[in-house]
TORBAVO-822411 format. One record per residue (C-alpha): residue number from 1; y, x, z. Coordinates in Angstrom, 2 decimals. Example, Ala and Ser with C-alpha at 12.3 -4.5 7.8 and 13.67 -1.06 7.14 Angstrom:
BEGIN
PT | 1 | -4.50 | 12.30 | 7.80;
PT | 2 | -1.06 | 13.67 | 7.14;
This chain:
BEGIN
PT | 1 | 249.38 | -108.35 | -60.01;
PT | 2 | 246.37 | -108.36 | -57.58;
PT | 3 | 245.84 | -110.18 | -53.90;
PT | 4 | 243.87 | -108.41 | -51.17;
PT | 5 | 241.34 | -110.17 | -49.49;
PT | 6 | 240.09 | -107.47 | -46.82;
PT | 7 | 241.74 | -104.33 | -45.24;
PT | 8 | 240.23 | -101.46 | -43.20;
PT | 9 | 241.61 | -98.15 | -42.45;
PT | 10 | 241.07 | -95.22 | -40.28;
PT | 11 | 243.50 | -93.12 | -38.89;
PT | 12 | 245.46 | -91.19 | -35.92;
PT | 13 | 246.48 | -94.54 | -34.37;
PT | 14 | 244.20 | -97.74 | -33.46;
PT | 15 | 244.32 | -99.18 | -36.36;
PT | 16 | 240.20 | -99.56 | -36.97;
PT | 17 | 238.21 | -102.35 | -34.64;
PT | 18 | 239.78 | -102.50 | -31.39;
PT | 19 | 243.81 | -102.68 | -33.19;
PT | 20 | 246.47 | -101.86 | -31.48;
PT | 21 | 249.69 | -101.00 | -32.98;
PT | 22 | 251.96 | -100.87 | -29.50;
PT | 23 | 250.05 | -97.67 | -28.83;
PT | 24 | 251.61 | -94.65 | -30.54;
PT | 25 | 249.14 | -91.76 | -29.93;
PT | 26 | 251.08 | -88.27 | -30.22;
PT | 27 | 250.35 | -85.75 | -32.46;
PT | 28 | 248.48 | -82.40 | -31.39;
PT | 29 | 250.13 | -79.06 | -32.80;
PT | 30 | 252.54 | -80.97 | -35.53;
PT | 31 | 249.03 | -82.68 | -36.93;
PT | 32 | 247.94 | -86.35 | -36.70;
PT | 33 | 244.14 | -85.69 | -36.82;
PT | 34 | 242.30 | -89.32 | -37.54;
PT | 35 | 239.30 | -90.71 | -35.52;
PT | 36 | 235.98 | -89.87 | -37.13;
PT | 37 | 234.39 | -93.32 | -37.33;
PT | 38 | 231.01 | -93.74 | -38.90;
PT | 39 | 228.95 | -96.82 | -39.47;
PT | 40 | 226.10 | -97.07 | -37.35;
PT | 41 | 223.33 | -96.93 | -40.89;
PT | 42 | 224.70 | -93.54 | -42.22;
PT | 43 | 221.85 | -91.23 | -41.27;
PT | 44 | 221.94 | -87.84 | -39.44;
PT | 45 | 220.36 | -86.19 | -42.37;
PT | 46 | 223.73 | -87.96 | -44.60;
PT | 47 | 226.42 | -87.41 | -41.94;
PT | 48 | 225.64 | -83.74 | -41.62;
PT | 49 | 226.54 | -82.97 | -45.31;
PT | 50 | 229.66 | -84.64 | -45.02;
PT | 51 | 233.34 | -83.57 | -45.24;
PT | 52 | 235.88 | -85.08 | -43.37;
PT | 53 | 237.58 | -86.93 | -46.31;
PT | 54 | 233.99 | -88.50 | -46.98;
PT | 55 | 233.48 | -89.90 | -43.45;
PT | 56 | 237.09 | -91.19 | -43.39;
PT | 57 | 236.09 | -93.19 | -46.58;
PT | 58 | 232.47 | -94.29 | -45.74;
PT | 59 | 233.50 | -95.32 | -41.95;
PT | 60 | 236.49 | -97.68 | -44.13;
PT | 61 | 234.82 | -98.60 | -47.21;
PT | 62 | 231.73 | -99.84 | -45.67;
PT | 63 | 232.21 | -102.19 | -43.24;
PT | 64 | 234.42 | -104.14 | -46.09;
PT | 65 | 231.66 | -103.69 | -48.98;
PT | 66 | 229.12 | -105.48 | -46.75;
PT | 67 | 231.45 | -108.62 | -47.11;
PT | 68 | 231.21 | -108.85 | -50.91;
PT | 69 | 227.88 | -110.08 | -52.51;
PT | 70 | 228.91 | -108.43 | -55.88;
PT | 71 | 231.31 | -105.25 | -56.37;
PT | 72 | 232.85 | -104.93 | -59.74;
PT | 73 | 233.54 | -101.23 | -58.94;
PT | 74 | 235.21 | -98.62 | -56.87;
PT | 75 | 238.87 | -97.30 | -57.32;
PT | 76 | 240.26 | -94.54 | -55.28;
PT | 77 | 243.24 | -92.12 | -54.81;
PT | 78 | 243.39 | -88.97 | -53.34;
PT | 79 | 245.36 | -85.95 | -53.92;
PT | 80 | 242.60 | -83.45 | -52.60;
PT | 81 | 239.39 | -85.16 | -51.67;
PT | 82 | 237.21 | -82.93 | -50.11;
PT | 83 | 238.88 | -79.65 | -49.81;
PT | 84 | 237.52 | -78.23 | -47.32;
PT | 85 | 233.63 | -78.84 | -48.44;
PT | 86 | 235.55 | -76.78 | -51.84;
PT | 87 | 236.95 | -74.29 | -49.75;
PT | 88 | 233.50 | -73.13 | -47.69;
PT | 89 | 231.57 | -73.27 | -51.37;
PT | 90 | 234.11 | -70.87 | -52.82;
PT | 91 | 233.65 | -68.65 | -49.60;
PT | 92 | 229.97 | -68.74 | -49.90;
PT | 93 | 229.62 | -67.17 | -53.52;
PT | 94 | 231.57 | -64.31 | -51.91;
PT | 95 | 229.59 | -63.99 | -48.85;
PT | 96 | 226.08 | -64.63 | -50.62;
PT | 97 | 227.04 | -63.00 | -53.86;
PT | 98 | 226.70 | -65.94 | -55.76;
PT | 99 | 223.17 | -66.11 | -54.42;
PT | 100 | 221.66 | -68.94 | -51.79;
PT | 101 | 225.04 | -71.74 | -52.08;
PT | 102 | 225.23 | -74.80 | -50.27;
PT | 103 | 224.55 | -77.63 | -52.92;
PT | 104 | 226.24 | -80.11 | -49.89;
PT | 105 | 229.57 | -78.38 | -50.26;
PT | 106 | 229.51 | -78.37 | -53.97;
PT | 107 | 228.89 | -82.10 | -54.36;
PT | 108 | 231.27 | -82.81 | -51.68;
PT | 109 | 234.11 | -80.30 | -52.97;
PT | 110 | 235.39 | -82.55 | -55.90;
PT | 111 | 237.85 | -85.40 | -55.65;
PT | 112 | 235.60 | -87.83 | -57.25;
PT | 113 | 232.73 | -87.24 | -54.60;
PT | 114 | 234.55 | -89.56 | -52.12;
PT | 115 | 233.91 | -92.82 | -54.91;
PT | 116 | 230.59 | -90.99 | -55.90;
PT | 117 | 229.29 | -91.39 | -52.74;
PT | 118 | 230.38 | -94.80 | -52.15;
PT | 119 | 228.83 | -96.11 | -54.99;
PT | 120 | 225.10 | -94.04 | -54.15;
PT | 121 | 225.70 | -95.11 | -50.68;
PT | 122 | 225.70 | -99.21 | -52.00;
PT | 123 | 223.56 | -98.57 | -55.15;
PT | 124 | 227.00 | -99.34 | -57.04;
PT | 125 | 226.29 | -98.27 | -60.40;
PT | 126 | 229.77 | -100.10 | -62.00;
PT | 127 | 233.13 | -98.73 | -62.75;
PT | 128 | 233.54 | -95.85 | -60.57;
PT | 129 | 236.93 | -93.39 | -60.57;
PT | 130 | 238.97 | -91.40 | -58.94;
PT | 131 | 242.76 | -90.86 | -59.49;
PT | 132 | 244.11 | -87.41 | -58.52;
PT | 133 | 248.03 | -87.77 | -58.82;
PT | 134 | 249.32 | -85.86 | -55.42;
PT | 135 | 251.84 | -88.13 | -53.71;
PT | 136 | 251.37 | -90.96 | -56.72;
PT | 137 | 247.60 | -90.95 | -56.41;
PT | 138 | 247.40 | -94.48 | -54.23;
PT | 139 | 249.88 | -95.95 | -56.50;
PT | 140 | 247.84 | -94.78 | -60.12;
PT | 141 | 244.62 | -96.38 | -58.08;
PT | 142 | 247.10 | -99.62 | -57.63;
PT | 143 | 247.60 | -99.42 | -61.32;
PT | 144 | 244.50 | -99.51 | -62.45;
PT | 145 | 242.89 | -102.08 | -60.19;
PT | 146 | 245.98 | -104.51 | -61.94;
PT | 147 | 245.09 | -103.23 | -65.02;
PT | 148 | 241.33 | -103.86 | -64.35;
PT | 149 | 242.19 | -107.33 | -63.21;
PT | 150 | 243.96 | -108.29 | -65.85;
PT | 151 | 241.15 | -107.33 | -68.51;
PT | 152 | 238.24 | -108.62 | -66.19;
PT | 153 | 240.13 | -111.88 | -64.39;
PT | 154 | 236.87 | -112.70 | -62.17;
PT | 155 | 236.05 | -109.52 | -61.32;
PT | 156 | 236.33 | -107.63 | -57.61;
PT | 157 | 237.12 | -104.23 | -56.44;
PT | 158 | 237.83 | -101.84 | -53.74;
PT | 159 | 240.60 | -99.67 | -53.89;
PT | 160 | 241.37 | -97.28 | -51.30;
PT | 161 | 243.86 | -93.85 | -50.69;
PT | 162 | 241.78 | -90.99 | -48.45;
PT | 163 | 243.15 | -87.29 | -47.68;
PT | 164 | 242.12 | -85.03 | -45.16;
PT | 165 | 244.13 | -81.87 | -43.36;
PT | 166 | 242.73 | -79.09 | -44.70;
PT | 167 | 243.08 | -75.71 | -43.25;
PT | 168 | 243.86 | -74.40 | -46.77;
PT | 169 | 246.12 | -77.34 | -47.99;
PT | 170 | 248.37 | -77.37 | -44.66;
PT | 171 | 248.83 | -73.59 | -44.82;
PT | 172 | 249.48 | -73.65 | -48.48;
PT | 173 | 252.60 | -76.58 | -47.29;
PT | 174 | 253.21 | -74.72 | -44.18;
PT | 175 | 254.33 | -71.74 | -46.05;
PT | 176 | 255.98 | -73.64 | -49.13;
PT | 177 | 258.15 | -75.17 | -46.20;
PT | 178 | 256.63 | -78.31 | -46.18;
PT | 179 | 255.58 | -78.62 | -42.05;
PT | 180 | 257.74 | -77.94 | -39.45;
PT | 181 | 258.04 | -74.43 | -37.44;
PT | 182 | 258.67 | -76.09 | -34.11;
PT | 183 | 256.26 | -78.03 | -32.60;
PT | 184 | 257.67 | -81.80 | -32.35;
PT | 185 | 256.08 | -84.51 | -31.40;
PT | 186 | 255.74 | -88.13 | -33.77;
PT | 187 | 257.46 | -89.70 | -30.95;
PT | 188 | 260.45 | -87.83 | -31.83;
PT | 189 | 260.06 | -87.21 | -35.19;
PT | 190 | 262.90 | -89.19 | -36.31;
PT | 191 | 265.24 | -87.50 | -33.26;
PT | 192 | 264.85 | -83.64 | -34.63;
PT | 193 | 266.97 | -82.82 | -37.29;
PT | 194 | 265.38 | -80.33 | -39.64;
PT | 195 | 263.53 | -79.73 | -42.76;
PT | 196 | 260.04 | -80.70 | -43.43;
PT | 197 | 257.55 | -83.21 | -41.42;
PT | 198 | 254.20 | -83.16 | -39.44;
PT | 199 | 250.75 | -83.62 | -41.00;
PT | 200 | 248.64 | -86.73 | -41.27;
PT | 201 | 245.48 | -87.93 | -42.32;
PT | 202 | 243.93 | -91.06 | -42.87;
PT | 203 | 241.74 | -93.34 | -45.24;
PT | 204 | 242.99 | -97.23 | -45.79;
PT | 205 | 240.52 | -99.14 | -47.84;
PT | 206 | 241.46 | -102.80 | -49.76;
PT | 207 | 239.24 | -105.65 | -51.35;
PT | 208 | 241.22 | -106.52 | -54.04;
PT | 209 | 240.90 | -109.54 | -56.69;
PT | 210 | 242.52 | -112.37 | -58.85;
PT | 211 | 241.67 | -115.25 | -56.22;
PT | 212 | 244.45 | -116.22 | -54.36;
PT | 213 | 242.15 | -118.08 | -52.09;
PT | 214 | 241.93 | -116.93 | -48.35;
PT | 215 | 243.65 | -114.03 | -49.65;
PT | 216 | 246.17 | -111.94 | -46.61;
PT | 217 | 248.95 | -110.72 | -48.87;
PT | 218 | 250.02 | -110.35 | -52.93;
PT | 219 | 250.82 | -107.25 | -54.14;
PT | 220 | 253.64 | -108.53 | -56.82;
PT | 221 | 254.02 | -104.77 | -58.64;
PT | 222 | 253.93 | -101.28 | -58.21;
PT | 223 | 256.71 | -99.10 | -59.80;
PT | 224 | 256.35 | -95.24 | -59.80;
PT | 225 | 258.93 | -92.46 | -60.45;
PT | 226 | 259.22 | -88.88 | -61.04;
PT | 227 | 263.00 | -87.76 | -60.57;
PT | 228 | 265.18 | -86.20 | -58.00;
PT | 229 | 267.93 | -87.86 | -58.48;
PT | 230 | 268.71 | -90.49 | -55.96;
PT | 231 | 271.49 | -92.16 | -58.59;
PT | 232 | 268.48 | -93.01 | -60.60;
PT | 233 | 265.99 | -93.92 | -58.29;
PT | 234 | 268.37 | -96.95 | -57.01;
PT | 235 | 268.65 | -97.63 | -60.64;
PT | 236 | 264.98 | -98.21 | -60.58;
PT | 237 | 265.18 | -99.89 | -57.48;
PT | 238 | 267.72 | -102.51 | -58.74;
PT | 239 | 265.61 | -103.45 | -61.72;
PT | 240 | 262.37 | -103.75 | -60.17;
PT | 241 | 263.74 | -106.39 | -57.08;
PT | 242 | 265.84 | -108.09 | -60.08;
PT | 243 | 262.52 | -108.32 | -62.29;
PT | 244 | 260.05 | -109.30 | -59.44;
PT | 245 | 261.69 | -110.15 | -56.61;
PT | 246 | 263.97 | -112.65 | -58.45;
PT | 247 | 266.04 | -115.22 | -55.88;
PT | 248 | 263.81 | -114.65 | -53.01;
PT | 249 | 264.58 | -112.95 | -49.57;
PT | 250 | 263.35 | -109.78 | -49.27;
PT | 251 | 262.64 | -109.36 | -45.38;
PT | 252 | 261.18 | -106.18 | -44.49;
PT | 253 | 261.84 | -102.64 | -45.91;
PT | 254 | 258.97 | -100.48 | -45.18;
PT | 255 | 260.14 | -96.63 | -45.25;
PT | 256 | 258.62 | -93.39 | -46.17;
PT | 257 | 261.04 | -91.26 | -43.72;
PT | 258 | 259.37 | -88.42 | -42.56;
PT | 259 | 261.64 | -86.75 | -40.34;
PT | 260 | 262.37 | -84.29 | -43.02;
PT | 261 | 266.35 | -84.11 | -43.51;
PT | 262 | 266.23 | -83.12 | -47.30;
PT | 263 | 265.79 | -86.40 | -48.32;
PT | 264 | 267.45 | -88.89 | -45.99;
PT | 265 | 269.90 | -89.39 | -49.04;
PT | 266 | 266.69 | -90.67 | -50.74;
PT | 267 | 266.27 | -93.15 | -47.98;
PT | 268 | 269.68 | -93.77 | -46.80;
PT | 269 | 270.51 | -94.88 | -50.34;
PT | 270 | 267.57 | -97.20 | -50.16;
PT | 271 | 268.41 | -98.70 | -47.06;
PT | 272 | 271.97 | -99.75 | -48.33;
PT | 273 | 270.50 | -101.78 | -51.30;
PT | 274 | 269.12 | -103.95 | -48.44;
PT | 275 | 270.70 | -107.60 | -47.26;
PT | 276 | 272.18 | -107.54 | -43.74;
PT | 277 | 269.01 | -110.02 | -42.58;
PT | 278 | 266.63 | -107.12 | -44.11;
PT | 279 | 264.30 | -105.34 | -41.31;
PT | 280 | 263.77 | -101.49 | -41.91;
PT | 281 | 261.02 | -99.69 | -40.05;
PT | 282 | 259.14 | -96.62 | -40.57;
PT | 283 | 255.65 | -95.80 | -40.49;
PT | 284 | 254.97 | -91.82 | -40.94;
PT | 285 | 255.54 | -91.17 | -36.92;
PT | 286 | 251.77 | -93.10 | -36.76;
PT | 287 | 250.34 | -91.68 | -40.13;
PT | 288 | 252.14 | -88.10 | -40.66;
PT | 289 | 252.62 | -87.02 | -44.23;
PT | 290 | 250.04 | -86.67 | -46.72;
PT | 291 | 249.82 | -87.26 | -50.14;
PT | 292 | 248.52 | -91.51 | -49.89;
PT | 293 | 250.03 | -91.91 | -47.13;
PT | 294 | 251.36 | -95.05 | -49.03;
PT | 295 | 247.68 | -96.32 | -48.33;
PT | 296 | 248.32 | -97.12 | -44.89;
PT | 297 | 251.89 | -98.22 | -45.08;
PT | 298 | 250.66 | -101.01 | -47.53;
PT | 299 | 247.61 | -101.78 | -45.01;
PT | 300 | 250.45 | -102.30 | -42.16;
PT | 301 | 252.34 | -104.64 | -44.85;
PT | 302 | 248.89 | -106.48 | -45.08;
PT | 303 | 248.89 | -106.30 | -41.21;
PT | 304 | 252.59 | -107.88 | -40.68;
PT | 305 | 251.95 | -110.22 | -42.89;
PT | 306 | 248.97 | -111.60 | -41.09;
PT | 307 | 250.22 | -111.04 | -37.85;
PT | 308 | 254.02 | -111.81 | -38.07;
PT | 309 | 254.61 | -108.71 | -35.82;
PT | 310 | 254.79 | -105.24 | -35.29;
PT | 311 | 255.31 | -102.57 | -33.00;
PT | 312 | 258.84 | -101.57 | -31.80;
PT | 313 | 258.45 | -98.19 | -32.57;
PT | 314 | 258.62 | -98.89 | -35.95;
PT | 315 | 261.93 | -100.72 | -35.87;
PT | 316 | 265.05 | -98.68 | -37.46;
PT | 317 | 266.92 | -102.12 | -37.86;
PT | 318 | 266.33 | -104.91 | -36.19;
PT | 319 | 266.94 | -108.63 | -37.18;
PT | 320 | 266.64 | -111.76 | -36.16;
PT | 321 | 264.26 | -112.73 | -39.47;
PT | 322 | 261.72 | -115.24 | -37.76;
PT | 323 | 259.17 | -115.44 | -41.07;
PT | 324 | 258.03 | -112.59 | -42.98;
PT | 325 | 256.97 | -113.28 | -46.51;
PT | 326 | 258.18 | -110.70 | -48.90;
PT | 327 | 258.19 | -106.72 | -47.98;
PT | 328 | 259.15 | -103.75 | -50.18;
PT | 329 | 257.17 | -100.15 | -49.25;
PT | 330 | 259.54 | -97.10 | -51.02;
PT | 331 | 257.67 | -93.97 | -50.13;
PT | 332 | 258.68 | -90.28 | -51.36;
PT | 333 | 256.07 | -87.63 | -51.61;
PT | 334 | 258.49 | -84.16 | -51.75;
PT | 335 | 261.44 | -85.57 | -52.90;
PT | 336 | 260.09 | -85.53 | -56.87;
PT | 337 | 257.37 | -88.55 | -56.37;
PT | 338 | 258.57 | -92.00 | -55.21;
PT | 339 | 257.13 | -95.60 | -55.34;
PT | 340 | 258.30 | -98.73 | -54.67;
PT | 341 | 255.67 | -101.55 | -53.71;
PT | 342 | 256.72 | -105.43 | -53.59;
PT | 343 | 254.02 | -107.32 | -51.03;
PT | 344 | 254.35 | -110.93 | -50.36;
PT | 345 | 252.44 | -113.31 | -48.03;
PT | 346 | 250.75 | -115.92 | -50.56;
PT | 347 | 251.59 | -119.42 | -51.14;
């Protein structure tokens, strides 16, 4: 389908220059806040006007656009951009009466201002979109990169997932049940057994092309799903390893599991499609939950594949596998929106 070349992402955890997987950092009031990292050329005059979701995406798109001499475009998901640049606009015509308004907080308040601004940052003035799916949005930016790719075989792109915590998104899932009551911390996130998760944030950011060459992993396929029924999910799941996966050993399952108990039938359903030599970890105790979170589980696929590691704390079963080359991601935004994601190390 598409091979990445580069990977970058910010988050809670060390996952931007100085890596560091071993260390867990724990979560502040049920909310994995991410690092605000900015590159050293984005003015004070710039940086003042922007939202969180827009530094998160400059401080991880950057760095990675500086190592390609020619950008085909700029493909993003996100399932709220920059809410809470929307949010403070919409206060403002109340508390102005529609009078003086912050033109900063207007540009920045629309999903597409994140790719928008990339491309005026880098005088990109190629294809330039935004997908706006909720929990699918990483996966229809997947999509379309492939499809891109397929129609334009020499051409080059970066993809990337971004969403911020919100004050009026988490309180909006907060009440709808979505966040936990009690405070718990990631570390034991998958100890507590109750409904709903802990929120995350994050931005993971991919250089994506045709050329195999140099190239850290292959993303084989993406498959996407909207169903609650986890009969027909493994359904799905059977036909996409039989159709891309083929003969080979699949030897790491990357999980979605959130600590929410709803839908550990989702996952423990998954999980016994797997071979007995199959790793299973989890990733959401480092990221939280957010809409593309599926962004940064795919950057740690890109990660393990490079590294042949990863941290313990991701282990839910452990093997004795001594090469990785072939991982699945299944991730399930809210038990109605579930992909599956087939990553190999290239040959």
């Amino acid at each position: 389908m598409l091979y990445i070349h580069h990977t970058s992402c910010i988050s809670s955890q060390q996952t931007f220059s100085d890596i560091d997987l071993n260390i867990l950092n724990e979560s502040v009031e049920n909310k994995l806040v991410a690092h605000e990292i900015i590159p050293p050329e984005i003015s004070q005059n710039v940086l003042r006007r922007m939202g969180k979701a827009a530094k998160m995406s400059v401080g991880a798109a950057l760095p990675l656009m500086k190592k390609i001499d020619s950008l085909d475009g700029i493909i993003l998901g996100t399932a709220n951009g920059g809410m809470e640049d929307c949010i403070r606009f919409m206060n403002q015509i109340i508390q102005y009466n529609e009078g003086m308004l912050t033109p900063g907080n207007f540009v920045q308040s629309t999903p597409n201002g994140l790719a928008a601004q990339l491309g005026l940052l880098q005088s990109n003035k190629k294809y330039n979109i935004t997908h706006v799916h909720r929990g699918l949005s990483f996966e229809n930016a997947l999509i379309d990169a492939g499809m891109m790719l397929k129609e334009y075989p020499k051409n080059t792109y970066l993809l990337g997932g971004v969403d911020e915590i919100s004050s009026f998104n988490y309180n909006i899932d907060f009440l709808g049940g979505w966040y936990k009551k009690e405070i718990v911390s990631n570390k034991d996130l998958y100890k507590v057994n109750s409904t709903a998760s802990i929120a995350g944030e994050g931005a993971a950011m991919f250089i994506v092309s045709n050329d195999k060459t140099n190239a850290t992993a292959e993303l084989k396929s993406v498959h996407i799903l909207h169903n609650e029924d986890p009969d027909y999910i493994i359904q799905e799941l059977k036909t996409f390893l039989n159709e891309y996966l083929k003969n080979k050993t699949l030897d790491i399952l990357i999980t979605g599991e959130n600590g929410d108990n709803r839908f550990l039938n989702f996952y423990g359903s998954v999980e016994k499609q797997m071979d007995k030599k199959t790793i299973i970890l989890r990733f959401k105790h480092m990221s939280g939950e957010y809409p593309t979170a599926s962004s940064q589980a795919l950057w740690l696929a890109c990660s393990i594949l490079k590294t042949q590691s990863f941290p313990e704390h991701m282990i839910k079963k452990a093997t004795e596998n001594k090469e990785y080359r072939n991982i699945l991601i299944y991730n399930n935004y809210k038990g109605a929106q579930h992909s599956f994601m087939l990553i190999s190390k290239p040959v």
